[in-house]
C-alpha positions, -999 to 999 in steps of 0.1 A, spaced: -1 -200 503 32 -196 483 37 -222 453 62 -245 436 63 -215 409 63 -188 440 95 -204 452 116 -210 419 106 -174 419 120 -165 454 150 -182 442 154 -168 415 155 -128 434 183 -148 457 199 -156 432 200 -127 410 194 -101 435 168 -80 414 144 -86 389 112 -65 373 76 -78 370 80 -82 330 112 -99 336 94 -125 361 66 -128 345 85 -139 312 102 -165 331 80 -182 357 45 -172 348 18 -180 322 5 -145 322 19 -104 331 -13 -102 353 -6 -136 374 27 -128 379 18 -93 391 -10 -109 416 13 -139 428 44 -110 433 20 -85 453 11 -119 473 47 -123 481 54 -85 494 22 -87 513 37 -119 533 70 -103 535 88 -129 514 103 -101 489 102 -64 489 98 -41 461 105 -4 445 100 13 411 116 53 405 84 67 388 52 58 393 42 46 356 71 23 359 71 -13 369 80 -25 405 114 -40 408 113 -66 431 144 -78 456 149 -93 492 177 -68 503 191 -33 483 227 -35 475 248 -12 459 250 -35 429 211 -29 429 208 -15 390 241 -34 382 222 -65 387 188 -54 372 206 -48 338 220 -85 342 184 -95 349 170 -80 322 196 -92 301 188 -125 313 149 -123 302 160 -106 267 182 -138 260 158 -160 274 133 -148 246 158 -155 216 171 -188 221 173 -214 248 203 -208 279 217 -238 287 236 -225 313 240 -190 333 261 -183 360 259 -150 378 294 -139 390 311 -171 379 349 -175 394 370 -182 362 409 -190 359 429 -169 383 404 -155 394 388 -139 366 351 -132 375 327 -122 349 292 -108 357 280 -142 340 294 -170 325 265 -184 295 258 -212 275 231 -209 249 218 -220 216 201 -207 188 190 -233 166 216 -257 162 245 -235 170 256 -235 204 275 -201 220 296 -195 251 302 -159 265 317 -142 293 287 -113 300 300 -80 320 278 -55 328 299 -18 331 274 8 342 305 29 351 328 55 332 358 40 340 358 17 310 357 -23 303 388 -38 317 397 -62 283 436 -70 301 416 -95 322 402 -118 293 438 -109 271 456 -124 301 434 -154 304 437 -164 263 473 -156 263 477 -181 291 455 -208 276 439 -222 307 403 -216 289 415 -246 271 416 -269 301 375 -261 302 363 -251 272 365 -256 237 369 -221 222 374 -188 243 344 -175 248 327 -142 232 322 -114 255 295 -96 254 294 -59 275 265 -46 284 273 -6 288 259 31 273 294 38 278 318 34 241 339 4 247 369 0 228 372 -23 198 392 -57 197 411 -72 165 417 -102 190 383 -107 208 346 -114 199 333 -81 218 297 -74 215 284 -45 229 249 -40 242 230 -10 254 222 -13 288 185 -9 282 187 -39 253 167 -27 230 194 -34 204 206 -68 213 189 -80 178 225 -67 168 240 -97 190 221 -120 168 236 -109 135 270 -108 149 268 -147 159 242 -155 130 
């Protein structure tokens, strides 16, 4: 029998694509080990599928492989890692922007009392972060007809990325374990 928590789950992997057990189990269950039981329940009825690359590593769990596949587990992750320090208001995966600007997510979150906005991208690649994009949006000053500031942006890459008198830019590893240094940035 698949529950109400079972389904915001499923939705969740449609949404997002991809997601690992600790990442799932922060979000929709009470517990690592119901979350695990409740997701093998789910691959066993053929609702999701699921993967891991070395045995001692946690299953990644998905309804179809992409080629975005570890693109979108970074954003995932990222998601759960945010979710952990302060409250998202909203997050929108692959959010359509002004002239077509598309960010791997567009967030609104708090910590404490102070609210943030971001653009989030995701560059796994070597080709570099394409900053002409978000330069080309604040010079033409459509973010205002949304939004009440332009937005940080916050890259997610192993990758150097180039620094910005002009933009907020905060650059995360893509396996997060210093995103503490996004907290002192906006603290």
């Amino acid at each position: 029998m698949i529950t109400t928590r079972d389904n915001k789950v499923l939705e969740f992997i449609d949404e997002y694509k991809v997601a690992c057990t600790s990442t799932i189990a922060e979000l929709f269950y009470p517990s690592r080990r119901m979350a695990q039981n409740r997701l093998r329940k789910l691959v066993d009825v053929g609702e999701i599928k699921r993967t891991r690359y070395y045995y001692m590593e946690e299953y990644i769990y998905y309804q179809k492989k992409n080629n975005q596949f570890k693109h979108n587990l970074v954003l995932t992750n990222f998601y759960r890692e945010l979710h952990k320090r302060s409250k998202i208001i909203r997050f929108n995966k692959e959010f359509t922007y002004f002239d077509g600007l598309r960010p791997d997510a567009f967030i609104v979150f708090s910590i404490g009392n102070s609210k943030y906005i971001a653009f989030v991208e995701v560059e796994l690649s070597k080709k570099g972060f394409d900053l002409g994009k978000y330069k080309k949006l604040y010079m033409s000053e459509k973010y205002k007809e949304c939004l009440p500031v332009f937005p940080l942006i916050m890259v997610i890459s192993d990758h150097k990325i180039k620094e910005s008198d002009e933009f907020n830019i905060i650059k995360i590893d893509t396996e997060l374990e210093r995103m503490e240094k996004l907290y002192e940035i906006i603290n």
